[in-house]
N, C-alpha and C positions, 0 to 999 in steps of 0.2 A: 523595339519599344520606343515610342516617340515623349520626347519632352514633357507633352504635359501631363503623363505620367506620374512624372518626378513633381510635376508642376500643385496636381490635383493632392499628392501625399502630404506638401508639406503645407497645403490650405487646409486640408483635415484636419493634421495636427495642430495649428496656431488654433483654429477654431474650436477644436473641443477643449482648449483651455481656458476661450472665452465663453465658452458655454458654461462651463463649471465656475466658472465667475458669477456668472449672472447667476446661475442656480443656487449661490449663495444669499444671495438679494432676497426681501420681501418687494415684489414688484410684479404687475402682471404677465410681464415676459415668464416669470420663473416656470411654468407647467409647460411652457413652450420650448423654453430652451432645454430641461429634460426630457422632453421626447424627441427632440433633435439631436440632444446631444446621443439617446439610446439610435435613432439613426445613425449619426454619423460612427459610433462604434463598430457597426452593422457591415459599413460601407467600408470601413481604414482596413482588414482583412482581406476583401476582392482588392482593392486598389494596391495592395502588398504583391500580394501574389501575381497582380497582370505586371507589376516594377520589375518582378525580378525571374519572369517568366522565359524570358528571350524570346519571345514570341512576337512577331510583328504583325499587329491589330489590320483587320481588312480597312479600306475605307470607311464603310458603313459606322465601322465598331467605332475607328478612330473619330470619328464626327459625333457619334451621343457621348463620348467620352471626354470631347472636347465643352459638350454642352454640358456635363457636370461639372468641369473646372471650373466654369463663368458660373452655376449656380452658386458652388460651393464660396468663390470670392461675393457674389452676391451678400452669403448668408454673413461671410466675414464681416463685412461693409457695417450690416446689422446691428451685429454684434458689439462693433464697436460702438456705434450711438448708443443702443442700449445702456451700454456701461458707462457712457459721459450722460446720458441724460437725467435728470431731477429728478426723485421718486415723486412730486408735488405734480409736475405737467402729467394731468391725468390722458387730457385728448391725446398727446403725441407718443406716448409708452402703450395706451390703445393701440394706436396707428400703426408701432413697432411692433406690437404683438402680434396684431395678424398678419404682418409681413413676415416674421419668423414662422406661423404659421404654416404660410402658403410655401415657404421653403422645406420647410418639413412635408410637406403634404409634396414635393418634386421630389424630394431625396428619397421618400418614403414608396412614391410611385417607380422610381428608377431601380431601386433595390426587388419591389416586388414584380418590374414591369419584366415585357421581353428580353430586356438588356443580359441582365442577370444568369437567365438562361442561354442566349445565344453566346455572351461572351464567355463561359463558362463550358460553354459544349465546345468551341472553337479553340481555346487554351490549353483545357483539360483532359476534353472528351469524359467529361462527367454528367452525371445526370445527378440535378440538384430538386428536390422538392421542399418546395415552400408554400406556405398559406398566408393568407395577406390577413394583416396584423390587426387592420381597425380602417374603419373609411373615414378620413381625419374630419372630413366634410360634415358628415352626420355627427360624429364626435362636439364639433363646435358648436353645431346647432342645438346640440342636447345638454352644453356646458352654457351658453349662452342663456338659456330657455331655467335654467336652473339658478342663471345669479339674480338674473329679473326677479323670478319665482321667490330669492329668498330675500329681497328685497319689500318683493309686496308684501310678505307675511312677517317682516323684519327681521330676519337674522342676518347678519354680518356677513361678508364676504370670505371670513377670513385673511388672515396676513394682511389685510389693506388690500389685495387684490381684486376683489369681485366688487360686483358696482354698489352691493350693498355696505361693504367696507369702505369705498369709495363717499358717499353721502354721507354715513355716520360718521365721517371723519370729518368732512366738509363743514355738518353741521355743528361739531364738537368746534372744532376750529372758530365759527360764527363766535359759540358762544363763550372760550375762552377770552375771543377778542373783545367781546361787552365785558366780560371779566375785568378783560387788562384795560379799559377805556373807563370802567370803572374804577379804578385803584388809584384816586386822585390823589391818596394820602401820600405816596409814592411822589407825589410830580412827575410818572408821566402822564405819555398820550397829550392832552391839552394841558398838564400840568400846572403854574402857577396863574395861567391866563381864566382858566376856567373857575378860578379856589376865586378869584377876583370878580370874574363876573357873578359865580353865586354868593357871592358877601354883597355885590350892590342888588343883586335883584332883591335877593333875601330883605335887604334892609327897605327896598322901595314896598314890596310885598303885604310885609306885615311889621313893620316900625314905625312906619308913616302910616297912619290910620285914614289920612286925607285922600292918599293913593289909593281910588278905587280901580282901576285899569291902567296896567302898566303893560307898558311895550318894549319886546324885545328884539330888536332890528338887525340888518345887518343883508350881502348879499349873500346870493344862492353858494354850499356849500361853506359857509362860514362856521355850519358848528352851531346854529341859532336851536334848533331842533335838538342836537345834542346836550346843550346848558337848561331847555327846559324841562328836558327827560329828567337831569341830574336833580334839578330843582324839586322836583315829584318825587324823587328817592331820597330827600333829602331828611334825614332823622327829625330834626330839630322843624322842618315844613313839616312831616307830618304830623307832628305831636300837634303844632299850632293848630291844623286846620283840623286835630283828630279823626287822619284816613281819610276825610273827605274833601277827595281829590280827583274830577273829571277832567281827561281829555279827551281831547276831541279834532280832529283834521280837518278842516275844510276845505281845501283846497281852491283852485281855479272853477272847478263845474259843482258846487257844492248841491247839494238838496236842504234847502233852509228851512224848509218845514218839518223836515225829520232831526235835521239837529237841534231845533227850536223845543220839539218834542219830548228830547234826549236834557235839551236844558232842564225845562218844566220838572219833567221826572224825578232829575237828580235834585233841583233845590227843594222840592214837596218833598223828598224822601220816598219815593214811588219810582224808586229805580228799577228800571223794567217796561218804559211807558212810551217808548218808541213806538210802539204802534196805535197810539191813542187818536183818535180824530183831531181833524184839524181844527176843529169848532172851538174845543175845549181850550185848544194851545192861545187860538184868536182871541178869546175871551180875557188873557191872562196880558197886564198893560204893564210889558218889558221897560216903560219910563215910571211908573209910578214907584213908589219907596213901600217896601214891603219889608217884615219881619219877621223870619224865621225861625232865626236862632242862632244856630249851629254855626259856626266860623267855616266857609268853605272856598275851595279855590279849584275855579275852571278854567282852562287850558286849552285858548284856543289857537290849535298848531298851522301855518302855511295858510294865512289869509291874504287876499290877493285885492279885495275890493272895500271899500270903505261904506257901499251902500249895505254887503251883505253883513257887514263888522255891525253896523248899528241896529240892524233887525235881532244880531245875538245878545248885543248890551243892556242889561237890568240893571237897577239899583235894588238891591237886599241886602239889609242888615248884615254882616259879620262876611258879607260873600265879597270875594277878589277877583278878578279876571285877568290872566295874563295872556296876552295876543302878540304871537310870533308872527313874523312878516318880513318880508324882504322890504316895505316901503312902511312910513310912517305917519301914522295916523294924528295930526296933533290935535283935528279937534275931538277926541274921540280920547286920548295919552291923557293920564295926569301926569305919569312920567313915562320915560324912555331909555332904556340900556341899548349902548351902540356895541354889538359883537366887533369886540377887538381880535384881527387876526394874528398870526403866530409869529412868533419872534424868534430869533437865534435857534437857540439850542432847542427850544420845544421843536421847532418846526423841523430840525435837521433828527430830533428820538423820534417824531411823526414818521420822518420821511424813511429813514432807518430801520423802523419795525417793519415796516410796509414790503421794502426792498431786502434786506439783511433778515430779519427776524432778530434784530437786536438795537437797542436805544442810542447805539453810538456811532459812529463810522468804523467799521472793520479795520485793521492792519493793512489787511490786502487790497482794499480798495482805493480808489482816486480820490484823495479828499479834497483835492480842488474840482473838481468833477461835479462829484457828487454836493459841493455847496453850490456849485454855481447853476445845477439843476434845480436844488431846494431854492435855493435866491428865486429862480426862475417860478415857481409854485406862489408866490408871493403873499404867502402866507395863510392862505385856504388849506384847511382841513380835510377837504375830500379830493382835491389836486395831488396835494402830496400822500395820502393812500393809496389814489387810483394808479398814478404815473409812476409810484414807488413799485406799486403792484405787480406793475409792466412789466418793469423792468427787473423784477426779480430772474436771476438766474442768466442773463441776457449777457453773451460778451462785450467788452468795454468798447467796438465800435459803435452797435446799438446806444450806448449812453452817451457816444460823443454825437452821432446823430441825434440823438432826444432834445441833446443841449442846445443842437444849431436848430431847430425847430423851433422849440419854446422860446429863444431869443427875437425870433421873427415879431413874436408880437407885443403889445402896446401893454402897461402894466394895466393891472386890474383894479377898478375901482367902480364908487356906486354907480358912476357916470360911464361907464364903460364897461359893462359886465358883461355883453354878449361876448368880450372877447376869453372869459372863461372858455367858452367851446372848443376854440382852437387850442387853447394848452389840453383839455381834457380828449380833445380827439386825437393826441400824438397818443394815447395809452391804446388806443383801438389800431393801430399801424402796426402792432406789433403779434397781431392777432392771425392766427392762419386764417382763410377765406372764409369756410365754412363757420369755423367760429364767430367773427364777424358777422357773416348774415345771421346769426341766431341772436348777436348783440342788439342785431339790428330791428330785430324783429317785437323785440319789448317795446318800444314805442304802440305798439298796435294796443295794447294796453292801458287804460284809465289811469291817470295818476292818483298816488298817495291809496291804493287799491292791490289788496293780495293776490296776486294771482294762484290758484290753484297751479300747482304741481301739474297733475294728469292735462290739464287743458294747455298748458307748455308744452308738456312731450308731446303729448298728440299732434298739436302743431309741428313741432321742429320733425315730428316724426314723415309726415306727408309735406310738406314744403321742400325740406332738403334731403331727402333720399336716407334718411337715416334710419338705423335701427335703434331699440331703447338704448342699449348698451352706449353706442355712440353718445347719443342726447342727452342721457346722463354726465358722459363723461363733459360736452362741452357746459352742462349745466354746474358741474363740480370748479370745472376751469374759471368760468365768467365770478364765480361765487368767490376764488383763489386769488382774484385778480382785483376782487370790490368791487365792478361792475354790477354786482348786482347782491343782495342777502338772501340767504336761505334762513328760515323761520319755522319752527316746529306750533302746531295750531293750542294754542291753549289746553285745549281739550284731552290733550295727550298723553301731559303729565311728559317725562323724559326719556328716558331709556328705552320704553315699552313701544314707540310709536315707527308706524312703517311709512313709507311713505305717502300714504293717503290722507297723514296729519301733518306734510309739510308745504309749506310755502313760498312764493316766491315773492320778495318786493323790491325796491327799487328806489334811488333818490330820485327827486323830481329833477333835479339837475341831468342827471345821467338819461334819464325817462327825454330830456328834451334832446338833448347831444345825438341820442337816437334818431328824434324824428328829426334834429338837422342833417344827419350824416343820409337819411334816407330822401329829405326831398330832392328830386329833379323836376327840371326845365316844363318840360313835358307830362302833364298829368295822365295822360292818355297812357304815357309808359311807363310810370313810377311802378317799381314791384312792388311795393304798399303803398294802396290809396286808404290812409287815415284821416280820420276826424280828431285833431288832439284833444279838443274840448268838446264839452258838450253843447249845441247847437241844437236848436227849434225846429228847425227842419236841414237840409240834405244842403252842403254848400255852394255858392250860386257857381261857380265853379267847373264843378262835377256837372249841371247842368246845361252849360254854357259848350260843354264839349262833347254831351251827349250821344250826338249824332256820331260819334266814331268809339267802337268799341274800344275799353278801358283795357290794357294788359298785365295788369297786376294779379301779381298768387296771393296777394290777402288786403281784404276788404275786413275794415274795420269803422264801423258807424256806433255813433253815440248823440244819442236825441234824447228827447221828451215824447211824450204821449203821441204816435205816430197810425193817423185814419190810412183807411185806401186812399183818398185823394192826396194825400200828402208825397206819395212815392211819384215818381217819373220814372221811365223806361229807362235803362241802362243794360246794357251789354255788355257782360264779365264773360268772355270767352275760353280764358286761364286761370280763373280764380278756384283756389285751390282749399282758402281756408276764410271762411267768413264769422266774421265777431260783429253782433249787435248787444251794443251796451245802451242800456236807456233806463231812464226814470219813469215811469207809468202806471196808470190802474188799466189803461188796455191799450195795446199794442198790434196794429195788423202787420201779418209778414210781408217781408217789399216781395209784390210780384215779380221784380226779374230774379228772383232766384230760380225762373225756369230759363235761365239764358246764361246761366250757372253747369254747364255740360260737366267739370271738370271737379268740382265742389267736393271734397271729401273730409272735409273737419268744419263744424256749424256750431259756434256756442252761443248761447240767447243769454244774457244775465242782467235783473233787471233792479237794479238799486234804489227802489222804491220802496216806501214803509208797508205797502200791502203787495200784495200776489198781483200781479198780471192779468188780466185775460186776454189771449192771444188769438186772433182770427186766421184765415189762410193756412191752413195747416196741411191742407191740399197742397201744396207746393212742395210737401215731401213727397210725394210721390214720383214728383220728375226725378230724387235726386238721385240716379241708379247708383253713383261712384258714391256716395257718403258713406264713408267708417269710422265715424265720431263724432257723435250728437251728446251737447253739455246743455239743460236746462237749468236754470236759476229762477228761484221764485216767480214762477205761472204758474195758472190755472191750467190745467189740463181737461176741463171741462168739454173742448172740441180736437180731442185727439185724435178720434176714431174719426176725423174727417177724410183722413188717408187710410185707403186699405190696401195698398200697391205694397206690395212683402219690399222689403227692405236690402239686399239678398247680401250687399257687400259691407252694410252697419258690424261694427266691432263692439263697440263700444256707446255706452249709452248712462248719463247722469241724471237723473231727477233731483236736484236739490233744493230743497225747501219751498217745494211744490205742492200748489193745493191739488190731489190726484179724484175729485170728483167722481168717483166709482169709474173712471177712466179705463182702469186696466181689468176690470169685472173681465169671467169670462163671458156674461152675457153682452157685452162691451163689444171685444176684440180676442181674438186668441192671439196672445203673444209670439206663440213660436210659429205660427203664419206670420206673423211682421214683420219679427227681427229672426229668420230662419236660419246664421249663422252668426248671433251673439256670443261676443268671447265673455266682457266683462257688462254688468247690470250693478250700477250703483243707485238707492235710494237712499238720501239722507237728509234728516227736519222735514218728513213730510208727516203734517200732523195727523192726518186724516186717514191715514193707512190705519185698516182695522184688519183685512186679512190680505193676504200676500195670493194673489188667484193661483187658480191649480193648472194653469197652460204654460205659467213658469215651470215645473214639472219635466215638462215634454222638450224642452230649449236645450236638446243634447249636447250640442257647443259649446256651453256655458262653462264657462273655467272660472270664474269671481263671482260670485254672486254677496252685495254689502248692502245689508240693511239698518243703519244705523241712525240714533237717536229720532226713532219713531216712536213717541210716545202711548200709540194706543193700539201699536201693533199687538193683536191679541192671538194669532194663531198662522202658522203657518203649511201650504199645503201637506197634505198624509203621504202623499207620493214622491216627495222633497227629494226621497234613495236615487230615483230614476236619476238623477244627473251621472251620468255615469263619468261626465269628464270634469268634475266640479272640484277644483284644487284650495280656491279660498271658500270660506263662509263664515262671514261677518256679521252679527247678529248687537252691535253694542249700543249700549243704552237704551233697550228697549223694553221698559221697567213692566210693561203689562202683559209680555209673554211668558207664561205658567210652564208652558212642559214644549221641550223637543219632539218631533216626529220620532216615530221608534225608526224609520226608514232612514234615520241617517246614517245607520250603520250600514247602508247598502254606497254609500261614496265613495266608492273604492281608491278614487284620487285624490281624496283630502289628504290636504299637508297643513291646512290652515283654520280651527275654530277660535272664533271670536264670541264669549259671550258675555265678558265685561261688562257690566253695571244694567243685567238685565235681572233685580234686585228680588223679583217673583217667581225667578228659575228656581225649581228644586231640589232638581233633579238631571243625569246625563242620562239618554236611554242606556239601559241593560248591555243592549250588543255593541258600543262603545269599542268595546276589545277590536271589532272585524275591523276596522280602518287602520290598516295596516303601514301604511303610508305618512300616517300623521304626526307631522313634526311639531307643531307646536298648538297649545292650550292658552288662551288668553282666559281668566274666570273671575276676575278683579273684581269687589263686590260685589258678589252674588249670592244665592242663599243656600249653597250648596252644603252641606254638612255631612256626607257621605260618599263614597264612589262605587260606583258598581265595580264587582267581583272584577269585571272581563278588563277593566283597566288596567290591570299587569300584561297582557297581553299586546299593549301599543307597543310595537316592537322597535320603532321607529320617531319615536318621540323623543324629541333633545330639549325642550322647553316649556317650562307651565309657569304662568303668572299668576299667582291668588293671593287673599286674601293670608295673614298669619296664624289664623286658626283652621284654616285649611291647609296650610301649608304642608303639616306633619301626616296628612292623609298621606299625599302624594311619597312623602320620604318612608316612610313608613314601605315604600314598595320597591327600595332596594333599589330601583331599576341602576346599572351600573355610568348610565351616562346622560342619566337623568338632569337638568340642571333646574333647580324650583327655585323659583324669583318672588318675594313678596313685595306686592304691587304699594306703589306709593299714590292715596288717593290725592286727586286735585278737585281742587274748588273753584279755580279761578272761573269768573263769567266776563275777562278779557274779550271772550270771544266775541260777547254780543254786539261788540262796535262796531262790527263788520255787518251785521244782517241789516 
């Protein structure tokens, strides 16, 4: 009997102590470490028996025996992190997971493998039969495949572990935090500096009558944004202005004739008028004195330019304007509030929530440390969240490093604010790699602009080798850290929303830290070649270097109305994922995206008050690798330019797209183009009247989301044929009358959505056959009955409706039924975005 016999028993045993540890936890490890811990049970009996065998192991035997010992200390190693790590570091309890995993899936192959038998026929001279218990391989894949799965359809993870628990908590977190940022009564968060700053704005506002445009100043991250938020919620501002209260973001690449638009609208009272011709708005003389009435106040947030400040300034009657900006306008100011930064103790409850989860300095912590890191934040608001952030959870050489860092540089002031970067890039140092590059990668992004969710992952999905599961997690992490906010879309109303209603945004401050951390030397090598602003045409730059292919994985462009002649040749030989953002009524595709080989994520989004129209559409057809195509506001009118099937497309977004009889089947047969479409999103495409019948035959088709198509009136007969269709998203689609009866043939539904489709009357009859379906979303609808077969959803954990509908569904007993009466929303927040 050789040593590590004895060696290998008593790592079994420490280990399944630590495994019953963790199985106590709510944490992802936990499903891991009790199938491990049922391995290693499995295991401590052979390893008994060969102790105390007298038997001495051939060579062969002694060497995989030996390579159990190193696993088993492996899986120790594990175990231990496990149990020191934060249940909040979402990415790195991942990380742990499937590292427990992969040990289970060795311990699990060793007990079922040769071993088992040969050292057991050579000990014992037994003959042992066993069957192999589960392929932990396939297991993960089908555990994985199902947290996504309850994710897109919104059900929770459970325990905080699944990525759907993962998000919901994320975003619960967000908005406890505007909670507690809110709770000025309190003094904290900004506490008495903020009760100060809205007592002078308040008074500049509407005490002084003479104050028609007041300014509210101060540098990036100060909090300027945040005091004029407070000011908009403020009881006593809205009574004054009675609710009427526009903001509005301008930013650095603004579009001034759609916010000019958005002006008009709101002081007519013709809210809604964003998309009005330009004519009308030109006609309307923003200097002349005009009288409306109404006392109101418009908000204009992150103005960068003093020429686009006075194309928004009007004189009207009873109206105010208040204009946030990092620089000061004085011939434009009748007055000015200078953002005062934080002081003492606010700034040490700031820094403290951030790092602690609590307003004061801990017992345990360094409280000279930890001031002379806040001293170091120098009194910025989003300094001391982000680096507080950081440093959450971090051992105290981390902090003493943080502290020799931020000493490095020069205090912060108006005259000196580039050197914010450098304090705010010690919070990204403390990032594992790959998190980082996903930090790094929101730069590629328009500032003061939502980014959809889906067009995130999909990104981080093909750039860094990830799966959702992963990209989720580093998106929970960056959100944990203030890097970045997660945002549920107006439209969602709370609890009910999956993640197809969340979003992603971003300070502009942090939005630049990015694209400083990402510029290099070398434009030919940067791994993102950005455009931060939006520019006229293509930078002289990119030009200038033309002649040698560029090696960046993401190409991000932001123009203005862009002809064929306007492009020049360029050569993307690695580029992986391309973003064209631009303002237009028509747009050609840049021809080198045939010189685009590698191209596999393409989103188009076009922030203009009308639709697009897009030329070059033929250029999909080179693109054989793309599996993730996002449209935004085009014409589709020349789609069918490309008829080269599509073969490796995953995923495909129409949003608030004019679709021109585009997808007719006299058109194009769909499932000839996208021949292995997983997900088909349409949504704000007005013009949808009927849904073509070659979506039908799209057997791959796992999501199919048709939402807030207003005049969507019928959907194909043969709809049943998806035979692998798990979501189907039907919401706000107020002019469809009656369901196919075929949808009872879905056999994979897990997911109907048919929320605030207000002329529904009806579920078809054979309802019952979808066996599989876990949740009913029916929130405003005109349902007032349920077919018979509806007892028969055997598989159903969830329905959302209405409260007069409510008692249908309870009425059927089902034992594990859970009915949620939906909470309507009204908000039209949303519009500010289109």
């Amino acid at each position: 009997m050789a040593v590590t016999d004895l060696f290998a028993g008593e790592i079994a045993t420490e280990l399944l102590k630590l495994l019953y540890s963790i199985s106590r936890k709510s944490c992802p490890c936990k499903s891991s470490a009790e199938s491990l811990m049922a391995s290693v049970n499995e295991l401590v009996p052979i390893i008994q028996e060969i102790k105390y065998s007298g038997v001495e192991l051939p060579p062969n035997r002694q060497f995989q025996l030996d390579g159990l010992s190193r696993t088993l200390t492996e899986a120790l190693e594990i175990s231990r992190k496990v149990l020191a790590s934060n249940r909040w570091n979402v990415y790195k309890n991942l990380q742990l997971a499937r590292k427990m995993e992969k040990m289970e899936k060795k311990i699990s192959t060793f007990i079922n493998g040769p071993l088992q038998v040969h050292i057991l026929a050579d000990v014992h001279h037994m003959r042992f039969e066993t069957t192999e218990r589960f392929d932990k391989l396939d297991w993960s894949a089908k555990r994985l495949e199902e947290r996504i799965g309850n994710l897109k359809i919104g059900l929770g993870g459970g325990g905080g572990g699944g990525v759907g628990g993962w998000m919901d908590e994320a975003v619960k977190r967000v908005e406890e935090e505007r909670k507690w940022d809110g709770s000025f009564g309190q003094n904290f968060y900004l506490g008495l500096g903020i009760e100060e700053g809205k007592r002078k704005v308040k008074e500049m506002v509407f005490e002084r009558e003479i104050f028609n445009v007041v300014g509210i100043c101060g540098i990036g991250g100060s909090g300027k944004t945040t005091l004029a938020n407070e000011i908009c919620r403020d009881d006593q501002v809205r009574r004054h202005f009675e609710n009427r209260i526009l903001f509005l973001t301008v930013s650095q690449s603004p579009n001034v004739e759609q916010l000019r638009a958005k002006i008009l609208g709101f002081i007519t009272g013709a809210d809604g008028m964003g998309g009005m011709g330009n004519d009308l708005v030109q006609k309307w003389n923003f200097q002349f004195e005009w009288r409306i009435g109404a006392p109101a106040l418009i908000v204009l947030d992150d103005v960068w330019s003093l020429k686009v400040l006075e194309q928004l300034i009007y004189k009207v009657a009873g109206c105010k304007t208040l204009v946030v900006s990092r620089f000061k306008f004085p011939t434009v100011f009748d007055a000015t509030y200078n953002v005062e930064l934080l002081r003492g103790d606010e700034a040490i409850s700031l820094f403290c929530h951030s790092a602690f989860g609590k307003t004061s300095i801990p017992p345990a912590a360094d409280s000279n440390l930890v001031k002379q890191i806040v001293d170091e934040c120098k009194g910025l608001p989003l300094a001391l969240k982000v680096i507080g952030a950081s440093l959450r959870d971090q051992p105290e050489m981390y902090w003493a490093s943080a502290k020799k860092r931020l000493s490095r540089g020069e205090p912060i002031c108006e005259s000196h604010e580039s050197k914010l970067h450098d304090r705010m890039a010690i919070s990204t140092q403390f990032l594992s790699k790959k998190v980082r590059e996903c930090f790094l990668d929101l730069g590629s992004f328009p500032e003061d602009k939502k980014i959809p969710l889906d067009v995130l992952i999909n990104a981080w999905v093909e750039i860094h080798d990830l799966d959702d599961e992963e990209a989720f997690a580093i998106l929970v992490e960056l959100s944990d850290k203030n890097l970045l906010t997660l945002v549920r879309d107006a439209r969602a109303g709370d609890k009910y929303s999956s993640y197809y209603e969340i979003c992603v945004v971003q300070h502009d401050v942090l939005r630049d830290l990015a694209i400083h951390l990402s510029s290099c030397g070398d434009v030919n090598e940067c791994k993102r070649l950005l455009m931060p602003r939006r520019e006229a045409q293509l930078p002289k730059e990119w030009e200038r270097n033309a002649d040698r292919p560029f090696n960046a994985q993401i190409v991000s462009i932001h123009t203005g109305e862009m002809n064929e002649m306007d492009w020049f040749r360029v050569d993307f030989p690695k580029a992986e994922v391309l973003i064209l953002n631009f303002s237009a009524n028509e747009f050609f595709l840049p021809p080198f995206i045939d010189d685009m080989p590698k191209l596999r994520a393409l989103v188009m989004i076009n922030y203009s008050t009308s639709n697009a129209t897009v030329g070059n559409f033929s250029v999909f057809s080179n693109l054989a690798n793309l599996k993730s195509l996002w449209l935004e506001k085009v014409s589709l009118a020349r789609l069918a330019e490309f008829a080269a099937p599509l073969k490796k497309l995953r995923k495909i977004s129409l949003i608030l797209c004019k679709i021109n009889n585009s997808l007719d089947d006299s058109v194009m047969d769909l499932s000839h183009i996208f021949p292995c479409l997983l997900e088909f999103t349409i949504d704000h495409c007005e013009d949808l009247i009927r849904l073509p019948s070659s979506i039908s035959r799209m057997q791959s088709l796992k999501s199919l989301s048709i939402t807030n198509c207003h005049n969507l009136e019928k959907l194909p007969p043969n709809l049943g044929n998806l035979k692998s269709l798990q979501i189907l998203r039907l919401y706000a689609c107020p002019t469809l009358k009656m369901l196919p009866p075929s949808i009872s043939d879905l056999v994979c539904l897990k997911f109907l959505d048919i929320s605030q489709c207000v002329n529904l009357k009806a579920l078809p009859e054979g309802i019952g056959k979808l066996s599989r379906l876990e949740k009913i979303d029916m929130r405003e609808c005109s349902l007032m009955k349920l077919p018979y077969s509806a007892a028969s959803l055997e598989s159903l954990r969830v329905v959302i409706c209405d409260e007069d509908v409510s008692w249908l569904w309870m009425d059927l007993k089902k034992v594990n039924l859970d009915v949620q009466v939906g909470e309507k929303c009204f908000s039209l927040d949303w519009l500010d975005d289109c």
